[in-house]
C-alpha positions, 0 to 999 in steps of 0.5 A, a space after each residue: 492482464 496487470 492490475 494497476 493499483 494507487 492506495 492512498 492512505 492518511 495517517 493521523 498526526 501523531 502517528 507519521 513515523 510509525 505508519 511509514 516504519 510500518 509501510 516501508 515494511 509491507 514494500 519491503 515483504 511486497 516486492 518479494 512475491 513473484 507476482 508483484 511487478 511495482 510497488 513504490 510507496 510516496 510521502 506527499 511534501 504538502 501532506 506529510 501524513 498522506 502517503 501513496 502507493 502505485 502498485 502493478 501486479 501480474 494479474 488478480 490472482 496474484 493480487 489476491 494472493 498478496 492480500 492473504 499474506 500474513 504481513 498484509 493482515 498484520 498490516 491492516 489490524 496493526 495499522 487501524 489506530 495510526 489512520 485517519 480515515 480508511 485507505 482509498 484504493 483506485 484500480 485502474 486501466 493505464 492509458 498512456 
């Protein structure tokens, strides 16, 4: 069964660019594996700093094979003092 995933993350001011180089990144690796059906990553027009990713993968074990990645864990160490606050992550059933 897919897993549908949104991931909200919030950068601080100062680091805007560098978070996005650093997710435009981790979409680019992502969309590679086999498992992953989307992944697309927003900006917010209100809230430059708040960023959005709508992720569908295959199944959980996909899923959690994509968060042994590599680049997934260089991603939440390197990525630390560029947040906000820590991501939000909604898994949810697509009704429509």
């Amino acid at each position: 069964m897919p897993i549908n995933l949104t991931v909200i993350i919030k950068s601080k001011p100062e680091s805007i660019e560098t978070l996005k180089s650093l997710l435009l990144d981790l979409v680019q690796n992502s969309t590679k594996e086999a498992a992953c059906l989307q992944y697309d990553l927003h900006q917010s027009y209100d809230e430059p700093n708040t960023f959005i990713f709508h992720e569908i993968w295959e199944n959980q074990n996909g899923l959690d094979n994509h968060n042994q990645q590599s680049y997934i864990q260089s991603f939440f160490e390197n990525s630390k003092p560029l947040l906000q606050e820590a991501p939000i992550l909604y898994k949810t059933d697509k009704l429509a």
